[in-house]
C-alpha positions in Angstrom: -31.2 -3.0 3.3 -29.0 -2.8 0.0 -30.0 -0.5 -2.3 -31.0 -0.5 -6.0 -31.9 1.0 -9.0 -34.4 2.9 -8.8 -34.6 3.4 -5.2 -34.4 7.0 -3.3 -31.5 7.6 -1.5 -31.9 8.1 2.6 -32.5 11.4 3.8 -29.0 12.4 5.4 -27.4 14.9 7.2 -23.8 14.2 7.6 -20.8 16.3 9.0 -17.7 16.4 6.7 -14.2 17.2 7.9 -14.4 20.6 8.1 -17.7 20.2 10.7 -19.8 21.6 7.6 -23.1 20.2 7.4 -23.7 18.1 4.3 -27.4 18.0 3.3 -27.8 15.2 0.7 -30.7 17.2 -0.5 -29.1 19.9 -1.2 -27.6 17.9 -4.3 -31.4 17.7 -5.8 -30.8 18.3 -9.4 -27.3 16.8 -9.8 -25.7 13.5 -10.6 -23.6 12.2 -7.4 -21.3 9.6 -7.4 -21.3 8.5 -3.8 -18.2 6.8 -3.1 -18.0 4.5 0.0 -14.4 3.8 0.8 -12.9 1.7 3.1 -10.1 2.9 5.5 -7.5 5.9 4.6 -5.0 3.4 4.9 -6.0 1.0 2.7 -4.1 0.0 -0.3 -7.2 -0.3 -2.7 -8.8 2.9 -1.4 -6.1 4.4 -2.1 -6.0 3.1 -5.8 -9.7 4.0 -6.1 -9.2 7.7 -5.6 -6.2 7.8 -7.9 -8.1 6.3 -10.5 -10.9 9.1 -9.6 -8.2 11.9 -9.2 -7.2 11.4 -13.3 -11.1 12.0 -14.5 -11.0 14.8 -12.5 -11.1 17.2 -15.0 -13.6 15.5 -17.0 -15.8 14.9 -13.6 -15.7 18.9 -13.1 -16.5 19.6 -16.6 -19.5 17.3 -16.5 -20.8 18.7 -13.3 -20.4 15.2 -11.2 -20.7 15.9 -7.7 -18.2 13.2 -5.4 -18.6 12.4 -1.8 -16.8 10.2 -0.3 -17.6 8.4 3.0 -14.6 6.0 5.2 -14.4 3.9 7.9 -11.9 6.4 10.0 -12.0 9.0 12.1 -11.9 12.4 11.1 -8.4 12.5 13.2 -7.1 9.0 10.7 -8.2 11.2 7.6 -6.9 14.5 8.8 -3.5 12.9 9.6 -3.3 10.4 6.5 -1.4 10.9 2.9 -4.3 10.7 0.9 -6.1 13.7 2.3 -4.1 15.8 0.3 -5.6 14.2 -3.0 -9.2 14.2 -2.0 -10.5 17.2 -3.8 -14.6 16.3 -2.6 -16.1 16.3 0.1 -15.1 13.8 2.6 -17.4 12.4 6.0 -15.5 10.3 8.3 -17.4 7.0 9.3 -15.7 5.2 12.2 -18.5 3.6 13.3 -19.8 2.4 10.4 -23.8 3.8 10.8 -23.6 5.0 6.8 -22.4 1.7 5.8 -24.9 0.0 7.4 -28.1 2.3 6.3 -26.6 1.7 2.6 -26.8 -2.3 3.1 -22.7 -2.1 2.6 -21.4 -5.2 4.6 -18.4 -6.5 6.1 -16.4 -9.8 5.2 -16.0 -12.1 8.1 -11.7 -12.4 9.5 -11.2 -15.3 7.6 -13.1 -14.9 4.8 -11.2 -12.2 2.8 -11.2 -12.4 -0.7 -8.7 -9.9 -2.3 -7.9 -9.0 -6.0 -4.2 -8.0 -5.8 -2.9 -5.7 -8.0 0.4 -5.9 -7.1 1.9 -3.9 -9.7 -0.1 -1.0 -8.8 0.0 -1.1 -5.3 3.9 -0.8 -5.2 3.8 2.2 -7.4 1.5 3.9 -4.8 4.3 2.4 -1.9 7.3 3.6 -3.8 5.6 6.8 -4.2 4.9 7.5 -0.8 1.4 8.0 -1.5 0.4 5.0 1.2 1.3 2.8 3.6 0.3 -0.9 3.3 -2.1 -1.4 6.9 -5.6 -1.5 7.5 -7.8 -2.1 9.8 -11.3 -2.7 8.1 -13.0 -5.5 6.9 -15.6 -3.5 5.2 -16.4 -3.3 1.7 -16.5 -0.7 -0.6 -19.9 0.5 -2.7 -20.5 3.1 -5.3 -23.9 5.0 -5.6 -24.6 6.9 -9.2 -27.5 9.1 -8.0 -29.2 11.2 -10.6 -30.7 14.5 -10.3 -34.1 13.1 -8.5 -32.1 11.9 -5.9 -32.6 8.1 -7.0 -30.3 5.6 -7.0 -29.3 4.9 -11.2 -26.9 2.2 -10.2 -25.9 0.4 -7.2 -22.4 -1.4 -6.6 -21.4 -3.4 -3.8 -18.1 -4.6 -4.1 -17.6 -8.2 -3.4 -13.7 -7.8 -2.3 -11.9 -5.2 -1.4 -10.8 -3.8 -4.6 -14.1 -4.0 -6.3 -15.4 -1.0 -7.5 -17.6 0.3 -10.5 -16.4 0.5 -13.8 -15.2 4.5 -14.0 -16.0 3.9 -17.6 -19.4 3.5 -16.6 -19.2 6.6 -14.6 -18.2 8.6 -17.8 -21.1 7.3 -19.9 -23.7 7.8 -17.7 -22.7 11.4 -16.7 -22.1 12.5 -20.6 -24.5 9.5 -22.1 -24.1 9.6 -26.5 -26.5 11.3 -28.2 -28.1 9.7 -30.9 
């Protein structure tokens, strides 16, 4: 079942890499941006958490809370280039059970659509940063959750490198004041 605004988010009690318990309750009070990523090795993950890795300063100095969920083992994320630049914390979801409580589907073999960003991708490849396989056919989602624990936006991506606007993610954490 996909959620929406204003829905509550599932009761959960995940294990992140370091075996720590992660209570989503324990995030009661906070805004969450709960980022579901698709495998460490793929080339639009890994432009997602660049593009999250330079608001990180204004993330942390706006008291957004980041957890990240993807499909691969703890053993693919442990032994992957871009656990270096995850800087939240990080549940490994082989199996896919936290995709499919969210309503996050996959896209059939043959019916991948992809937005290439080319350009961007081969910076990330020169750099190092990533390698260009993958394995999942998943898509990604992004959950704002505000500080009641409900969900203030819902975004399913509808290819592999559809995510939320991060400009979206900026207003709502610091909205204006009029």
């Amino acid at each position: 079942m996909k959620l929406e605004k204003p829905d509550k988010i599932p009761a959960l009690k995940l294990k992140d890499l370091e075996n720590k318990e992660l209570d989503l309750s324990q995030y009661k009070g906070k805004k969450v941006l709960l980022s579901f990523f698709r495998d460490v090795n793929c080339p639009y993950t890994n432009l997602w958490v660049e593009g999250l890795n330079m608001h990180r300063e204004y993330f942390e100095q706006n008291n957004l809370e980041i957890i990240g969920v993807f499909n691969s083992s703890k053993d693919e994320i442990e032994n992957s280039r871009i656990k270096e630049r995850l800087y939240y914390p990080v549940v490994p979801d082989s199996d896919l059970s936290l995709y499919k409580k969210f309503g996050i589907e996959e896209i059939e073999e043959g019916k991948r659509k992809v937005t290439p960003k080319v350009k961007d991708i081969l910076k990330l490849l020169v750099s190092g940063k990533i390698f260009m396989q993958t394995k999942s056919n998943i898509l990604p989602a992004e959950f704002l959750i505000d500080e009641n624990q409900r969900v203030y936006k819902a975004h399913y991506g509808t290819n592999f490198s559809d995510h939320i606007d991060k400009k979206e993610i900026i207003r709502w954490i610091k909205p204006k004041k009029i």
